[in-house]
C-alpha positions in Angstrom: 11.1 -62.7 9.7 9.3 -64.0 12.7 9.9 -62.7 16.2 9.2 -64.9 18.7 9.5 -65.1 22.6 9.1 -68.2 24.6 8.6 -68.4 28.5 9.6 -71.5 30.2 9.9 -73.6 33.1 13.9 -72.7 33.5 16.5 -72.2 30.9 17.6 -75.8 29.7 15.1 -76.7 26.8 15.7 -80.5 27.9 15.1 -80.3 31.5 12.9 -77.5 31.6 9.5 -77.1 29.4 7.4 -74.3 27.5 5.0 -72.9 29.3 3.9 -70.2 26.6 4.7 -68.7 23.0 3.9 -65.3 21.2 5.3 -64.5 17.8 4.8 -61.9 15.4 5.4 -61.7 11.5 7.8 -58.8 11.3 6.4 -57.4 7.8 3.0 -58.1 8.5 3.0 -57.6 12.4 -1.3 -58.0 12.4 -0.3 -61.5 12.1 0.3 -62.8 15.4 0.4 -66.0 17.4 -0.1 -66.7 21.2 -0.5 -69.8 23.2 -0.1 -71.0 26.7 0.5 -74.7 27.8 0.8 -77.1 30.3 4.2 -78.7 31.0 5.4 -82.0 30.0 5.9 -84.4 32.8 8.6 -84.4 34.9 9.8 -81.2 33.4 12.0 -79.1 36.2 10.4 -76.3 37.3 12.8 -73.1 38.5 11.3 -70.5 41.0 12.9 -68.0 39.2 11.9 -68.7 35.9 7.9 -67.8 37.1 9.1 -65.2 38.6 10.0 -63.8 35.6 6.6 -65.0 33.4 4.3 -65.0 36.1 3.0 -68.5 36.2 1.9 -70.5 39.1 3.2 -74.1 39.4 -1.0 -74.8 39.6 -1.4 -73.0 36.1 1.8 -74.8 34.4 0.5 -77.8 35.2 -3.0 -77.5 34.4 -4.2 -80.3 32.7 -6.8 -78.9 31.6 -4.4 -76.2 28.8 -2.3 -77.7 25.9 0.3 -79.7 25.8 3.7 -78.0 24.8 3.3 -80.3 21.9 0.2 -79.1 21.1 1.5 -75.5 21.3 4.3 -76.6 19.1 2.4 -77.9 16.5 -0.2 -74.5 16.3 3.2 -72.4 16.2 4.2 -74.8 13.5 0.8 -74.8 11.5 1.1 -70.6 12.4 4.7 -70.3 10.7 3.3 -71.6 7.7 1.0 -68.1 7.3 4.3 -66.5 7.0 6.5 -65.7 4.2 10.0 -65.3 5.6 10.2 -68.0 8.5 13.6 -66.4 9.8 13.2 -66.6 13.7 14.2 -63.5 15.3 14.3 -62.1 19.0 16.2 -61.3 22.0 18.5 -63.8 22.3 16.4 -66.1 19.6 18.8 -69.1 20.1 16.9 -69.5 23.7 13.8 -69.1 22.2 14.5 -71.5 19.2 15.8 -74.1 21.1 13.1 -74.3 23.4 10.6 -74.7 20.1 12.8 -77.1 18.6 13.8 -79.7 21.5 9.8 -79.5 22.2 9.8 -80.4 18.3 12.3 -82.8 19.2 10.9 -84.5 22.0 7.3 -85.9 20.3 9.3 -86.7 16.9 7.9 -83.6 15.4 9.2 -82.0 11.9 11.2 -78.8 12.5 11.6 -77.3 9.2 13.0 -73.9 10.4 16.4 -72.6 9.4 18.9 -72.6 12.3 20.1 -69.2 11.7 17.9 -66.5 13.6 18.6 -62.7 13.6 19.8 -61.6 17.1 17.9 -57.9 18.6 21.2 -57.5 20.8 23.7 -57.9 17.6 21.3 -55.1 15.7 20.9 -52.7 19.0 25.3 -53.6 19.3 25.7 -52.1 15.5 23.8 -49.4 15.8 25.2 -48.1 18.8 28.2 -48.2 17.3 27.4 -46.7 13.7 25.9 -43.5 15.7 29.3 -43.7 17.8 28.4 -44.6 21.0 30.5 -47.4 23.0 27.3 -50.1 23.7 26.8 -50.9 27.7 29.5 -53.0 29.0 30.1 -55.1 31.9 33.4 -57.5 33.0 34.5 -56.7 30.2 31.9 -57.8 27.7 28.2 -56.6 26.5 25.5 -55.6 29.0 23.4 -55.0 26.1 19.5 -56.5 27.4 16.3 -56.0 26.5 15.7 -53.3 29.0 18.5 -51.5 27.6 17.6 -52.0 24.1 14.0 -50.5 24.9 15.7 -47.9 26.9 17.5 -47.0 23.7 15.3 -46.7 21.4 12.8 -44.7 23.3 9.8 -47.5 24.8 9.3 -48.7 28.3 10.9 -51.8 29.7 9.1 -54.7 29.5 6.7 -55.0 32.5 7.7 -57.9 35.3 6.4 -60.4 35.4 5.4 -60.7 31.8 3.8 -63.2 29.1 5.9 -64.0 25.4 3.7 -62.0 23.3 4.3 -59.2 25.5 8.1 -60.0 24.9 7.7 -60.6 21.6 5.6 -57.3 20.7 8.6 -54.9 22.7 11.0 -56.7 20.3 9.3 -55.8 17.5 8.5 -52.7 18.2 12.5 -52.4 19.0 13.6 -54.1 15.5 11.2 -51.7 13.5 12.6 -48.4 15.4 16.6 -49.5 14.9 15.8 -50.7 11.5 13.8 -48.0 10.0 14.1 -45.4 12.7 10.3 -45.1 13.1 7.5 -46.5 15.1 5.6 -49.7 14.7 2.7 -50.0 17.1 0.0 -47.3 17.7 0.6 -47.7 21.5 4.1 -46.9 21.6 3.2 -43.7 19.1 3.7 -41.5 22.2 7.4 -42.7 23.1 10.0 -40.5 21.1 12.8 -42.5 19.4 15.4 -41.4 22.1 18.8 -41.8 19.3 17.5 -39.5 16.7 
């Protein structure tokens, strides 16, 4: 599987545009891809959405970075280094989307499947195969990233923060729920907190 984190402009992949990608192959996790791009023109931009990457309006519309199609088309040539192309994440739909009505836009191929494997539907499982109720709020899952990582044992993810930064923490997270071990030598030092 590939998991993948995308930060953009805002949260509607047609209004709003990539601003950068990071991805790693699950079962070969040396194998990673980054890239950071321009937006497309006349993209939205939401003040909280860089608030949450980081980005300046100046460095989203640099023209002197990628276009988002260009980015598209690396992930795209990237994916093809992998064996499963699965997309996986933390909330992967988002991320996904975002790839795919880029994809979309510049009548690109998308040949990935539409089913992606969902961090908070693993971290929701296990909490409840080791009998704990998972976090809860009006009256459905506050499940999140932070309290995934919380959970099994590594730091939250650090604000404001890039997509292969998101996309490492999630990996990290899949390999410790999935095979109750760490990953990545720099998360060695955290303890799996559920064991």
């Amino acid at each position: 599987m590939i998991v993948v984190d995308v930060e953009a402009s805002g949260v509607d992949p047609y209004k709003n545009s990539l601003v950068s990608v990071g991805a790693f192959e699950f079962e070969h996790p040396e194998n990673t891809f980054y890239a950071e791009c321009r937006i497309w023109q006349g993209a939205h931009i939401e003040d909280p959405a860089l608030a949450v990457n980081g980005f300046s309006r100046e460095q989203i519309q640099d023209g002197g970075k990628k276009s988002d199609k260009e980015i598209v088309e690396d992930f795209l040539r990237w994916v093809e280094t992998c064996a499963d192309h699965t997309l996986a994440g933390q909330n992967p739909s988002f991320d996904r989307d975002f790839l795919m009505a880029t994809a979309h836009r510049y009548h690109l191929n998308w040949p990935l499947p539409h089913r992606t494997i969902d961090l908070h539907s693993i971290a929701y499982f296990h909490y409840l195969r080791k009998g704990l109720l998972p976090p809860a709020s009006h009256k459905h899952s506050d499940l999140n990233l932070d309290k995934i990582l919380q959970y099994v044992g590594i730091p939250s993810e650090p604000k404001p923060h890039n997509a292969l930064t998101g996309a490492k923490l999630e990996t990290e997270a899949f390999y410790r729920l999935i095979y109750e071990k760490g990953l990545f030598d720099e998360f060695k030092q955290f303890t799996i907190s559920f064991l």
